[in-house]
C-alpha positions as CSV (number, residue, x, y, z in Angstrom):
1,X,12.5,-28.1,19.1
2,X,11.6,-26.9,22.7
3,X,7.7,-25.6,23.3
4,X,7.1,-22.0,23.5
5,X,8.3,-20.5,26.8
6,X,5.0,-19.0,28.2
7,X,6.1,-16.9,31.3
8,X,6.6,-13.6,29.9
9,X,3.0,-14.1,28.7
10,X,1.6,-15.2,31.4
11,X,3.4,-12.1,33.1
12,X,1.5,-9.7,30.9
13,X,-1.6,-11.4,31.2
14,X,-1.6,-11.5,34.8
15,X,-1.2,-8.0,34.8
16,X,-4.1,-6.7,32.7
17,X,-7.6,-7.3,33.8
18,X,-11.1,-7.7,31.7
19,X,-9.6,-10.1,29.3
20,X,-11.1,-13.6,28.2
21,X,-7.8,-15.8,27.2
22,X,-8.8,-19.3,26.4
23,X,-5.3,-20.7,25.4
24,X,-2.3,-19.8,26.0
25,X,0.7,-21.4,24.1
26,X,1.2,-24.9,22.6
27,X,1.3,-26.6,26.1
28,X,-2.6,-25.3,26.4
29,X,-5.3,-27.7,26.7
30,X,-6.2,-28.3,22.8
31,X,-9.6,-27.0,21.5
32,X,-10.6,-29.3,19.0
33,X,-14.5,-29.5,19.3
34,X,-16.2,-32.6,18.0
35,X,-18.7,-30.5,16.0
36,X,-15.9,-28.2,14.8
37,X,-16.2,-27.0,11.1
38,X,-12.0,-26.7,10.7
39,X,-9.4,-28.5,13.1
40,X,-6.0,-27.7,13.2
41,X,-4.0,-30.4,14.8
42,X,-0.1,-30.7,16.1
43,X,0.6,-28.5,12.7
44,X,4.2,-27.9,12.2
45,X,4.9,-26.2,8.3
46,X,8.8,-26.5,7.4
47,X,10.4,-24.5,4.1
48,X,13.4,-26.2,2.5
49,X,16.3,-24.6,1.7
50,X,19.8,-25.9,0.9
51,X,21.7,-27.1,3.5
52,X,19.1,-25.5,5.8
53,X,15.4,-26.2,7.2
54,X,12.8,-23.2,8.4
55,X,10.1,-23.9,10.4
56,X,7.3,-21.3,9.4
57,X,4.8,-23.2,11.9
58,X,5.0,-25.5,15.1
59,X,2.3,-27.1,17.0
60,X,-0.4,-25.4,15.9
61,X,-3.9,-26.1,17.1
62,X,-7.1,-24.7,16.6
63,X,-10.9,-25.4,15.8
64,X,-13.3,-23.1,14.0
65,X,-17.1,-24.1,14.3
66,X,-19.5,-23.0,11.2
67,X,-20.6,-19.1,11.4
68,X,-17.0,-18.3,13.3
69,X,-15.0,-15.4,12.2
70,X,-11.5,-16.0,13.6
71,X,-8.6,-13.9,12.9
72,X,-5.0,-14.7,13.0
73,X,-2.5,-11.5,13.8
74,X,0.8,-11.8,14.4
75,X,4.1,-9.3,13.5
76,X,5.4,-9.9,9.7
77,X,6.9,-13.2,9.0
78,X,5.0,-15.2,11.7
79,X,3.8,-17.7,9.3
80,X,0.2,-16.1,9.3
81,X,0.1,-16.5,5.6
82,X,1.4,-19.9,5.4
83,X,-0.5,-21.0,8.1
84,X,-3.8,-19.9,5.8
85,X,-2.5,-21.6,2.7
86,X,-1.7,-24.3,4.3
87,X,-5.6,-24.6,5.2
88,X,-6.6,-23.8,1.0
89,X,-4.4,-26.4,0.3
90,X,-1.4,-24.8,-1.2
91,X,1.2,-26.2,1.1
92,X,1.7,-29.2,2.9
93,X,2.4,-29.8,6.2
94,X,5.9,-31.4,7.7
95,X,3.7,-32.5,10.5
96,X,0.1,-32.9,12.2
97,X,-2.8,-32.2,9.4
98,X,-6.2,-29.7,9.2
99,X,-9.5,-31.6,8.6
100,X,-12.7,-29.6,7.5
101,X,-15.6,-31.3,8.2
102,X,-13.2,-34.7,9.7
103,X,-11.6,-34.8,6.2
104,X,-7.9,-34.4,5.6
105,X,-6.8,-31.2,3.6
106,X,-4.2,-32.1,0.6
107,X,-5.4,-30.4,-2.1
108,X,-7.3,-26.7,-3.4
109,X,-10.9,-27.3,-3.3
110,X,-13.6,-24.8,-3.5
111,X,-15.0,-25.8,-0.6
112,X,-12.8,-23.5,0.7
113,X,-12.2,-20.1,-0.8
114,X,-9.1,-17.6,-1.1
115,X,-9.1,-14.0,-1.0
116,X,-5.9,-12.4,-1.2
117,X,-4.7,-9.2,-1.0
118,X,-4.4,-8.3,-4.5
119,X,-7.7,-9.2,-6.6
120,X,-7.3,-11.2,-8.8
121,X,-9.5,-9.8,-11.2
122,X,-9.2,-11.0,-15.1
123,X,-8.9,-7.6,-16.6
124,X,-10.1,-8.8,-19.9
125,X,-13.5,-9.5,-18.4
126,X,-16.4,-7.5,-17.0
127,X,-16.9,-7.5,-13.2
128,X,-19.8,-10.1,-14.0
129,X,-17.7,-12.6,-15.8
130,X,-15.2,-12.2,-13.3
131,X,-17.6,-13.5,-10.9
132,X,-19.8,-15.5,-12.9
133,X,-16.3,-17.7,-14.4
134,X,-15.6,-19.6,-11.1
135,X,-19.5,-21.0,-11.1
136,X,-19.4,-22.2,-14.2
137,X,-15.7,-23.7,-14.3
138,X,-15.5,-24.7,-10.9
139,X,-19.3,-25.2,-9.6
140,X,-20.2,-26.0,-13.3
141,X,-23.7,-24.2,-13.4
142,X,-24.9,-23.2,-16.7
143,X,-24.4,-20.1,-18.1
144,X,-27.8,-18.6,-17.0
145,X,-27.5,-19.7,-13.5
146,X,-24.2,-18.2,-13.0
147,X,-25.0,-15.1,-14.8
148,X,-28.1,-15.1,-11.8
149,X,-25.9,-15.6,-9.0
150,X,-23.0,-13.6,-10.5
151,X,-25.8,-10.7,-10.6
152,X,-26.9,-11.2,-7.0
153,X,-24.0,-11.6,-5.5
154,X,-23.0,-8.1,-7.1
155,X,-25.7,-6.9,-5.4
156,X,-25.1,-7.7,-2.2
157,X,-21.7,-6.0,-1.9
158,X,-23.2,-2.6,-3.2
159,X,-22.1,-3.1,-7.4
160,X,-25.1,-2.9,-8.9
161,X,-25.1,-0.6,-11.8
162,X,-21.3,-1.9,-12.1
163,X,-21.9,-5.2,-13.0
164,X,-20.3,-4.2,-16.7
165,X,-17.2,-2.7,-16.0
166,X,-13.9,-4.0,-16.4
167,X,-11.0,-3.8,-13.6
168,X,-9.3,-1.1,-14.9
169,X,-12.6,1.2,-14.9
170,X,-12.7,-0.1,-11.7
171,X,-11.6,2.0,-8.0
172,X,-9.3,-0.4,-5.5
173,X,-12.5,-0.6,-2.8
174,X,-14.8,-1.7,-6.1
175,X,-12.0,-4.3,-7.3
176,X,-11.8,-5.7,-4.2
177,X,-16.0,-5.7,-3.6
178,X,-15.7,-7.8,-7.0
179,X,-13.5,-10.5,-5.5
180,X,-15.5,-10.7,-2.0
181,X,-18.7,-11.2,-4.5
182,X,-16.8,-14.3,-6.2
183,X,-15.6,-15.4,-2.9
184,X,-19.0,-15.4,-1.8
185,X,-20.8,-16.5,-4.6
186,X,-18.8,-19.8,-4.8
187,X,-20.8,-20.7,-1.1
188,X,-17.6,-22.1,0.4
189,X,-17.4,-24.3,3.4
190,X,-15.0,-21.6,5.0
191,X,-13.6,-18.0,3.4
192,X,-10.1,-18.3,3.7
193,X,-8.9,-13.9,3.7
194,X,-5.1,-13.2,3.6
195,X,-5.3,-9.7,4.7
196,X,-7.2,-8.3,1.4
197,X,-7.7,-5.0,2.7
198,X,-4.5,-4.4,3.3
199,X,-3.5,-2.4,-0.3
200,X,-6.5,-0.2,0.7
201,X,-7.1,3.8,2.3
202,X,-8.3,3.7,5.4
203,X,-11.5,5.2,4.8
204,X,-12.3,2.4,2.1
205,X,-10.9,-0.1,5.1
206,X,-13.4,0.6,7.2
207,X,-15.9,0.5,4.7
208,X,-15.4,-2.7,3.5
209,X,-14.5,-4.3,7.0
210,X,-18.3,-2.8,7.6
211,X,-19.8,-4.6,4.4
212,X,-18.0,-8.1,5.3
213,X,-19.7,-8.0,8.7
214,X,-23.0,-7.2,7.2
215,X,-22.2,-9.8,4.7
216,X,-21.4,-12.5,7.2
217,X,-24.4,-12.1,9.6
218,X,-26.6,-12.1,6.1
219,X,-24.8,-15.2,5.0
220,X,-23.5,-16.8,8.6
221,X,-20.2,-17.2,6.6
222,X,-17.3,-19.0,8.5
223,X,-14.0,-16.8,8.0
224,X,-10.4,-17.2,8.7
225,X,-9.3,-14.1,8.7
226,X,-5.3,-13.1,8.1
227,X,-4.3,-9.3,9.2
228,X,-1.0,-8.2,11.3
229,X,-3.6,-4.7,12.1
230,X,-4.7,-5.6,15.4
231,X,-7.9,-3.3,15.8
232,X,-8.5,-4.9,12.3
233,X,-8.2,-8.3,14.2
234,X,-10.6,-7.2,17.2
235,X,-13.2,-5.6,14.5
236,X,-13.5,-8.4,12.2
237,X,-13.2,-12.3,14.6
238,X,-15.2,-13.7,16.7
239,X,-12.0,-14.6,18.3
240,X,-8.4,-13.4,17.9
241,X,-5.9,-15.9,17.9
242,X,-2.0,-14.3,18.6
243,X,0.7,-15.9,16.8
244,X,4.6,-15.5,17.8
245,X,7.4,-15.8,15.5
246,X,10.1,-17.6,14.6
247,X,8.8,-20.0,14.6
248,X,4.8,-19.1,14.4
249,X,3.0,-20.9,17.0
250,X,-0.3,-19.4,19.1
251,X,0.3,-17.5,22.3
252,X,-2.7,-16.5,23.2
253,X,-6.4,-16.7,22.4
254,X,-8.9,-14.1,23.0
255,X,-12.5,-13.1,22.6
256,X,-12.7,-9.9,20.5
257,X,-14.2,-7.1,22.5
258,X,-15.5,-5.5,19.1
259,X,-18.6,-3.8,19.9
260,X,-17.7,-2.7,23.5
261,X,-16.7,0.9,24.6
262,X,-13.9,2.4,22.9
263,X,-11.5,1.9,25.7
264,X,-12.4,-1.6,26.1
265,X,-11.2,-2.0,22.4
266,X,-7.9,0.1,23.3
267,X,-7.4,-1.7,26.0
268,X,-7.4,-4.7,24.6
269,X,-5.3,-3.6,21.1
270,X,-2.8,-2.4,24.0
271,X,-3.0,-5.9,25.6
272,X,-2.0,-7.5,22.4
273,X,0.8,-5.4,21.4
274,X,2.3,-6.1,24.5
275,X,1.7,-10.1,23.5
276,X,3.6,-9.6,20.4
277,X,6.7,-7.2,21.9
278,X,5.4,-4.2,20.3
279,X,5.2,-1.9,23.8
């Protein structure tokens, strides 16, 4: 397969100012630091089909140090998804390999933590058991101590006083606060989010984009974050990675802006629509 031509990148990039790009396509000087929490290396993912062969993901490479929040946004069908469960686990690579902590990925561990854009939630148990079940099945703590850190874990996304509910008495925003408090409860390695705000209003969006930032700096989480909204992208990484399609592979990297005047953020939102062909 021939790299990713670059030019029409490098065109647009060249023509907007006050941007930080660290890498630009698959010919870019590869990132991997030494001291890197998650490295992505030479990934290619291929789906099999009969009498046919898709290539979701090509020469992918990327490093995310502890405490990082990078986001992944691309158009639908760029192989954002895949490319985030390839990292849980879920899929295998036709090619290159991710390593968290210098170990090869193969399998689901909850070292590293999924949170999807539906929740997930048991309905037939309260939203403590929901979060307390994964500690004791998975982290096997005792029934007190995951009741404990069920409880506080609540707490800290705001469900306190809710902790006996079941899903179904639940709102959308409050469903989805239960599966951020598993997530986080569990103390992964690295929170693996494929877009799980997306179902949401846009009120309770920016609510809980709010809460995972304030959860994050409480808990220096490391996030890999999915999302095809870019000023979702900007608000929530560290770093915004740009994936193409067909097949997915990274055209640009960027440090988010988040934070800066509101036309800094437009600008750069504008920047990356232009990236991805969208204006």
């Amino acid at each position: 397969m021939p790299d990713l031509d670059t030019s029409n990148t490098n065109d647009i990039l060249d023509n907007i100012s006050g941007v930080n790009i660290k890498n630009i396509g698959i010919n870019a000087p590869k990132s991997h630091a030494e001291n890197a929490l998650l490295n992505i290396r030479d990934l290619t993912v291929q789906y099999y089909a009969p009498n046919k062969i898709t290539v979701a993901l090509y020469k992918i490479n990327l490093s995310i140090t502890q405490g990082e929040r990078v986001t992944i946004v691309g158009q639908s069908g760029c192989g954002k998804s895949t490319l985030l469960n390839t990292a849980a686990g879920f899929l295998k690579p036709a090619a290159g390999e991710i390593l968290l902590e210098g170990k090869p990925i193969t399998k689901p561990s909850s070292e590293r933590i999924v949170v999807f854009q539906e929740h997930g939630l048991l309905p037939w148990k309260t939203a403590l058991e929901n979060v307390a079940f994964p500690l004791i099945h998975a982290k096997k703590l005792n029934l007190e101590q995951a009741v404990h850190k069920a409880q506080s874990a609540l707490t800290l996304v705001g469900l306190h006083g809710l902790q006996e509910k079941f899903p179904h008495q639940l709102s959308g925003g409050q469903k989805q606060r239960v599966s951020i408090a598993r997530a986080f409860a569990m103390e992964p390695k690295i929170l693996l989010m494929d877009e799980p705000f997306s179902a949401l209003d846009q009120i309770t969006k920016n609510t809980l984009q709010d809460e995972l930032l304030e959860l994050c700096k409480h808990t220096n989480a490391t996030v890999f974050f999915i999302t095809h909204d870019i000023r979702e992208a900007i608000k929530i990484g560290n770093r915004v990675i740009v994936l193409s399609a067909n097949p997915g592979q990274i055209i640009a990297e960027l440090d988010s802006c988040y934070g800066s005047d509101a036309d800094v953020v437009e600008k750069q939102k504008n920047q990356i629509e232009q990236l991805l062909g969208i204006k």
